[in-house]
C-alpha positions as CSV (number, residue, x, y, z in Angstrom):
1,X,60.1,75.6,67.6
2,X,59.0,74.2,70.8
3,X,55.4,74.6,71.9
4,X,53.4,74.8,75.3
5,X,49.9,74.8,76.3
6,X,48.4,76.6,79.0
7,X,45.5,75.8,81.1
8,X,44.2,78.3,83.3
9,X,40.6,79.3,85.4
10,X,38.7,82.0,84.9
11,X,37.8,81.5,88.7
12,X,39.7,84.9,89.9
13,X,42.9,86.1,87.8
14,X,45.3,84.8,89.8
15,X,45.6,81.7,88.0
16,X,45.7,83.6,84.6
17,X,48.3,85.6,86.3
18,X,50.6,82.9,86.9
19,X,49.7,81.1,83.1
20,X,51.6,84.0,82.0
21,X,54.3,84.5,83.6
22,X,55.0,80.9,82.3
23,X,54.2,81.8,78.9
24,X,56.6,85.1,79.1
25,X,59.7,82.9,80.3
26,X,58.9,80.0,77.7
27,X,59.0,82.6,75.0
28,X,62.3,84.5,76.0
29,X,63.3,80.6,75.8
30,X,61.9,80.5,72.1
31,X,59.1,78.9,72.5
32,X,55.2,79.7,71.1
33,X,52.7,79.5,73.9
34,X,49.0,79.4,74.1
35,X,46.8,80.1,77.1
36,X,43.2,78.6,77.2
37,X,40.3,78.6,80.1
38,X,39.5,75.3,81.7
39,X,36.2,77.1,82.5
40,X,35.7,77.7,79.0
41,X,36.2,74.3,77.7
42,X,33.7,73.6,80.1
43,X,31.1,74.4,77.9
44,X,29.2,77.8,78.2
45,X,26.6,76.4,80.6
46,X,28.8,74.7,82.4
47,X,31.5,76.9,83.2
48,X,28.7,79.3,84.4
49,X,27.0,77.7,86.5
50,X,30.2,76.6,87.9
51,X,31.5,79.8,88.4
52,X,27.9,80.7,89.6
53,X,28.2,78.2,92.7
54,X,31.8,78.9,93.6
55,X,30.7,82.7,94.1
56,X,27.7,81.3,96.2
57,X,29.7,79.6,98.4
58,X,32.4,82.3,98.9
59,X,29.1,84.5,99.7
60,X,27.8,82.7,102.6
61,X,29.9,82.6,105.6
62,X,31.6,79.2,106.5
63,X,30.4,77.4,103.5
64,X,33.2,77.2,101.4
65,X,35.5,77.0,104.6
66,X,33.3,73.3,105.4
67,X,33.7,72.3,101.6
68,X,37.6,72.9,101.3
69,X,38.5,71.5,104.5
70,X,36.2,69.1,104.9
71,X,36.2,67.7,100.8
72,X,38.5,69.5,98.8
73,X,41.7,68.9,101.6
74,X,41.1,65.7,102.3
75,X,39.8,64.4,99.0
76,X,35.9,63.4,99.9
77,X,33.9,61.8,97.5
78,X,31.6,65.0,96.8
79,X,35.1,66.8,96.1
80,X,36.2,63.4,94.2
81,X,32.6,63.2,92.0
82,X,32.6,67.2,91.6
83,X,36.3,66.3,89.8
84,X,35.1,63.5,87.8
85,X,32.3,65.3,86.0
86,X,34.4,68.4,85.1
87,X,36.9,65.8,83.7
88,X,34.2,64.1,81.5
89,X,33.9,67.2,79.9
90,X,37.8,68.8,79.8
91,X,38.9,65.6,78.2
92,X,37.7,65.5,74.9
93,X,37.9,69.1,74.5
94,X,41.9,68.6,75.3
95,X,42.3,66.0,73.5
96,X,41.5,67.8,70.4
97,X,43.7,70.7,71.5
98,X,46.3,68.7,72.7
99,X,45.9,67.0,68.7
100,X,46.0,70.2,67.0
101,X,48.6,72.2,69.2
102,X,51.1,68.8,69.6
103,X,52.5,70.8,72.5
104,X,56.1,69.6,74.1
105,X,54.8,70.8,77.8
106,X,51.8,71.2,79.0
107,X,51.0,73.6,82.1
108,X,47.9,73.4,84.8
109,X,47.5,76.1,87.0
110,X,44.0,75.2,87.7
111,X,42.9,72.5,89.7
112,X,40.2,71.3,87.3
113,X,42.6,71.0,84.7
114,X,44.9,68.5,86.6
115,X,43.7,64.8,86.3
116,X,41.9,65.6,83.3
117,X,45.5,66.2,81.5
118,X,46.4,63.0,83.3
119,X,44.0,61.0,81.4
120,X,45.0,61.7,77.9
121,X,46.7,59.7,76.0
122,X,50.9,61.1,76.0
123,X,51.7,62.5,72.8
124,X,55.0,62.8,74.0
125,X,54.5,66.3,76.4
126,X,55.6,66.5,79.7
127,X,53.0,68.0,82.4
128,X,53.1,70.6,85.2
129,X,51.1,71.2,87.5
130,X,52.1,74.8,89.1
131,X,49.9,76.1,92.1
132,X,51.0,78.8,94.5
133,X,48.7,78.4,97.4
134,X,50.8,77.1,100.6
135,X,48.4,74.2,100.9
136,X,47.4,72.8,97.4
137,X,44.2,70.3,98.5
138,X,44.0,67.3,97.0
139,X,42.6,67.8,93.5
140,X,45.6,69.5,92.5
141,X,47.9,66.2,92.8
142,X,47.2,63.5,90.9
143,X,49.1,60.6,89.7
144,X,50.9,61.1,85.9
145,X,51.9,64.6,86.4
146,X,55.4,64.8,85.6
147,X,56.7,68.0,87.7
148,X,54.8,69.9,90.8
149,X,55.8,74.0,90.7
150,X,55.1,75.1,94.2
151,X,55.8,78.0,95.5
152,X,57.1,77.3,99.6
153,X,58.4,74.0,100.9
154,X,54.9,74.4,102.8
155,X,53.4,73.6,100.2
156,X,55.7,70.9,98.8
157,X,55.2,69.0,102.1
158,X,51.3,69.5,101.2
159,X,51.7,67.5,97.9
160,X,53.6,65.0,99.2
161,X,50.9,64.2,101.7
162,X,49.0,62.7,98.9
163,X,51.6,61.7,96.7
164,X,55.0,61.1,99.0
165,X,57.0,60.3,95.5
166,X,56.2,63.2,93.4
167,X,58.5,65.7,91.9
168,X,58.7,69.0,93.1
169,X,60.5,72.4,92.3
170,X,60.1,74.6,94.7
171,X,60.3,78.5,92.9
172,X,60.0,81.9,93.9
173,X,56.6,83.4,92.9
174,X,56.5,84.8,89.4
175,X,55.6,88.4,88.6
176,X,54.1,89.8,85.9
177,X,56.4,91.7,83.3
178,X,55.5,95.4,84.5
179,X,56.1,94.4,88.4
180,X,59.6,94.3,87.7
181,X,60.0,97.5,85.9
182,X,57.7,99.4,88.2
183,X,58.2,103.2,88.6
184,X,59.7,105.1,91.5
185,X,57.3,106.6,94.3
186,X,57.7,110.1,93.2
187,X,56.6,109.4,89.7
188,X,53.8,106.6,90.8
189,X,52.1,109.6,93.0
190,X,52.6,112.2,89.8
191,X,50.5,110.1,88.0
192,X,47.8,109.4,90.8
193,X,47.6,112.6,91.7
194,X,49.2,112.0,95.1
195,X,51.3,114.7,96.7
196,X,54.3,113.4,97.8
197,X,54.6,114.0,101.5
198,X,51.1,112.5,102.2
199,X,50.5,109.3,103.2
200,X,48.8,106.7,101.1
201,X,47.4,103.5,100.7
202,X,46.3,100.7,98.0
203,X,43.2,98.9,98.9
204,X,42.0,96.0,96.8
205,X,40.6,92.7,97.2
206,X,41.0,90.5,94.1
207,X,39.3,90.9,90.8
208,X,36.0,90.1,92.7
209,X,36.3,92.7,94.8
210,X,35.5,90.6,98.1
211,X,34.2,92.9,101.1
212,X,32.8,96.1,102.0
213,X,35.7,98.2,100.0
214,X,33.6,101.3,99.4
215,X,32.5,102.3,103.2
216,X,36.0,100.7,104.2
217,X,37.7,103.7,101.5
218,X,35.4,106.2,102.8
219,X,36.4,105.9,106.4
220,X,39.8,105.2,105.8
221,X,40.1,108.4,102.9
222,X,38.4,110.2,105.6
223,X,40.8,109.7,108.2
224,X,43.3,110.7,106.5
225,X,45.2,109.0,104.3
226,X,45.1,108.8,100.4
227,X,43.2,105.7,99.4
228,X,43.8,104.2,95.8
229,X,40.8,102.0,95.8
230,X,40.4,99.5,93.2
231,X,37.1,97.5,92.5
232,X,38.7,95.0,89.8
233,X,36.0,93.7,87.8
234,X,33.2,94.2,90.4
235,X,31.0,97.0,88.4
236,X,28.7,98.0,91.0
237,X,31.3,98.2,93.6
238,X,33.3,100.6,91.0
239,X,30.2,102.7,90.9
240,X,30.0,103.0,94.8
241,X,33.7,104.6,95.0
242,X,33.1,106.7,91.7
243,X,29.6,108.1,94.1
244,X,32.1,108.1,97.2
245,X,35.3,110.4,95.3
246,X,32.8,112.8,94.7
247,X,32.3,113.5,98.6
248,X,35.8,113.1,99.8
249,X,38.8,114.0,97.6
250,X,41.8,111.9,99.2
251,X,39.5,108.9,97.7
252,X,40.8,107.6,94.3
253,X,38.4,105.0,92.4
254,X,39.7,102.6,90.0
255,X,37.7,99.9,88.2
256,X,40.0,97.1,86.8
257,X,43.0,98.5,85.7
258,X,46.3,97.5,84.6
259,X,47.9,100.4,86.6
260,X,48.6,98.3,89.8
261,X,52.4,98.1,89.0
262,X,52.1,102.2,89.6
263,X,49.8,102.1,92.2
264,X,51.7,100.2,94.7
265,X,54.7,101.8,93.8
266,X,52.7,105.0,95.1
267,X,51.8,103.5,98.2
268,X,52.8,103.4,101.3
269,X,50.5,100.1,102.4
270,X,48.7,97.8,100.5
271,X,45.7,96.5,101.6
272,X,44.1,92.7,100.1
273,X,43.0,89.8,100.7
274,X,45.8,86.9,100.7
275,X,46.9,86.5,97.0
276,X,49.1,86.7,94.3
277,X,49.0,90.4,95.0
278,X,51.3,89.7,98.4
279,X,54.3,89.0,96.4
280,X,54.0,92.2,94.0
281,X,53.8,93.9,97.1
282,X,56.7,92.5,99.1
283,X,58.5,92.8,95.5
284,X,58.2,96.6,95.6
285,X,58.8,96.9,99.4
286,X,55.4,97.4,100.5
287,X,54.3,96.5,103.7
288,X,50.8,94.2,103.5
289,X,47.5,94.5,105.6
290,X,45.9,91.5,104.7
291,X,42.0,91.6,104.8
292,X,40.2,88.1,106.5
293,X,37.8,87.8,103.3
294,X,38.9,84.6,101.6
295,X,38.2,81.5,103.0
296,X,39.3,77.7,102.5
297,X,42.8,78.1,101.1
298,X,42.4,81.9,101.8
299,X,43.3,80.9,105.2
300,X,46.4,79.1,104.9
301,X,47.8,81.7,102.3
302,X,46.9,84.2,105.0
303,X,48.6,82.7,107.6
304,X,51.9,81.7,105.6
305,X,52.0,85.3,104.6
306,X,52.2,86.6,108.3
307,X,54.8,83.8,109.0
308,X,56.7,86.0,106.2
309,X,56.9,88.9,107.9
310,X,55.9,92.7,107.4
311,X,52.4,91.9,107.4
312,X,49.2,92.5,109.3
313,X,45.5,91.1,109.6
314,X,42.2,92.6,110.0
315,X,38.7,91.8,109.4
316,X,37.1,93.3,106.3
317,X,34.9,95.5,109.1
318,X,35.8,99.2,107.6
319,X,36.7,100.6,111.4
320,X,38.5,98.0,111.9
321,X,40.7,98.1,108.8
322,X,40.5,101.5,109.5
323,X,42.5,101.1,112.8
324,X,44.8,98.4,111.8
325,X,45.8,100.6,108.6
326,X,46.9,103.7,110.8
327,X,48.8,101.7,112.7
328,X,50.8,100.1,109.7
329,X,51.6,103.3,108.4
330,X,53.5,103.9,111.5
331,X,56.1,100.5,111.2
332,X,58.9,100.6,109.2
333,X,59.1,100.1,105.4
334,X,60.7,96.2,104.0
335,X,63.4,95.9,101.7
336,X,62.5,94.6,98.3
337,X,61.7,90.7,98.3
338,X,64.4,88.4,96.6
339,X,61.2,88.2,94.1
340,X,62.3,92.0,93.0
341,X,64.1,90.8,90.0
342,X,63.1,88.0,87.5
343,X,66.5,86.3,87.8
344,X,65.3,84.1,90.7
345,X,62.4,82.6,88.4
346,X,63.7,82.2,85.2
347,X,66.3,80.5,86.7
348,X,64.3,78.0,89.0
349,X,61.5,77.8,85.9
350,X,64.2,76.8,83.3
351,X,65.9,74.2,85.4
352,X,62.6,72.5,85.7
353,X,62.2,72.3,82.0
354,X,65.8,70.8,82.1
355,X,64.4,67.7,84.5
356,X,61.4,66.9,82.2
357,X,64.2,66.7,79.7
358,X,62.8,70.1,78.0
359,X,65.9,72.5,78.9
């Protein structure tokens, strides 16, 4: 029986997101899957403190926008050092796993993860590399990796720019399982607790929970619409719309939850940041308001999702989400993405395990 490993970050869940949607269509295949963290393997300490600076720099305006376009896009020696002491410590721990596991295929959908899989010795796997932002900087593509996944020919063009001869397979963004079997409107709202003729509106910003989402809820709750407002894992920002429900009662608080599936399909709009969340919303035929929150490849993915159509922008300022959100509710509904069904992926996923010789 054929097996993969899995490397994903703990930086955010969209990378864990996308680790298994891979594992899910390797096992249908037959295969046995296992998922590990790259921040893990970093070492307790470590992955941290790691995780410690990233937040910093996503908290200070302009920061993180300098250090990804400045080092991480076009490969700067900070960016290129930063790389090479994560590696010093992800090789030996994959090495060992790599030893034990004796995968056929191994999968990086964490930057961190990629030259460091590069560098051990090939015990006859093959190695992707799958990232779904439309500009993948340059830490992402290194030499040895046998297949890029991208996710727009955007972003192919971005990998080429470092490595013109790499292979690419361009696929449609994966879902997880429960976005493909998502319930109807009138039973999403049942559940909520929405009635059906009113109107209503997600509002989340990653598992982080970037922005002012509890005054933004407020206001918008308060001008009229039902808001399902989800904090993810942010505790404190959970506790500010739990406070907020109890003075206005078209405010719905959620702390992280794996309800999303059901609470888009309730809503009319679905507010975030630019994400992994855009194509679960353009799966269910939601239109997007995309909030200006995350920066560095935030932008790009912000940008290519306008240039898809049936979106908005705002800033995170809560009357200006406000305004923008009112007005969305007003423009007509999209059809389903292609992404609706799993077809599409499966399909584009298993021919790329056919040209690593895997299929």
């Amino acid at each position: 029986m054929p097996h993969a490993l899995l490397i994903s970050g703990s930086l955010g869940q969209g990378h864990d997101v996308m680790a298994e949607a891979c594992a899910d269509t390797l096992r249908a295949r037959g295969w046995t899957t296992s998922t590990v963290d790259a921040m893990a393997l970093l070492g307790e300490r470590s992955g941290a403190a790691g995780e410690a600076v990233f937040r910093r720099l996503l908290d200070l305006p302009g920061v993180y926008d300098a250090f990804h376009f400045s080092a991480l896009r076009p490969g700067a020696r900070i960016a290129l050092l930063a790389d090479a002491a994560a590696r010093a410590r992800l090789v030996p721990a994959l090495r060992r796993l790599v030893a034990e596991q004796r995968p056929q295929l191994v999968v990086s959908v964490f930057a961190t993860a990629t030259s460091a899989v590069n560098r051990l010795p090939r015990w006859d796997f093959r190695h992707f590399v799958f990232c779904t932002d439309v500009t993948p900087h340059r830490l992402w593509v290194q030499e040895g990796t046998d297949l890029f996944l991208v996710t727009s020919e955007v972003a192919a063009c971005a990998v080429r720019r470092y490595h013109p001869g790499a292979e690419i397979a361009v696929l449609p963004a994966p879902l997880r399982e429960p976005f493909y079997r998502a319930p109807g409107r009138a039973e999403a709202r049942a559940e909520a607790g929405v009635p059906a003729g009113a109107r209503c509106v997600l509002l989340m910003s990653g598992s982080w929970g970037l922005g002012p989402l509890a005054r933004t809820a407020t206001s918008l709750a308060a001008a009229g619409p039902h808001v399902l407002a989800v904090a993810g894992r942010n505790r404190e920002l959970e506790r500010r719309l739990r406070r907020a429900a109890g003075r206005e009662p078209r405010l719905h608080p959620y702390g992280y939850t794996e309800r999303i599936p059901a609470l888009m399909a309730a809503a009319d709009l679905v507010v975030t940041s630019s994400g992994d969340t855009c194509s679960e919303a353009r799966a269910l035929g939601r239109r997007l308001l995309l909030l200006d929150v995350v920066q560095g490849h935030g932008r790009d993915n912000l940008q290519h999702e306008l240039e898809l159509g049936h979106a908005d922008v705002t800033s995170a300022r809560p009357a200006e989400v406000v305004r923008n959100a009112l007005a969305a509710l007003t423009r007509p509904e999209p059809p389903p993405s292609a992404g609706a069904t799993p077809e599409a992926w499966r399909t584009g996923f298993e021919a790329a395990l056919a040209r690593v010789g895997l299929g």
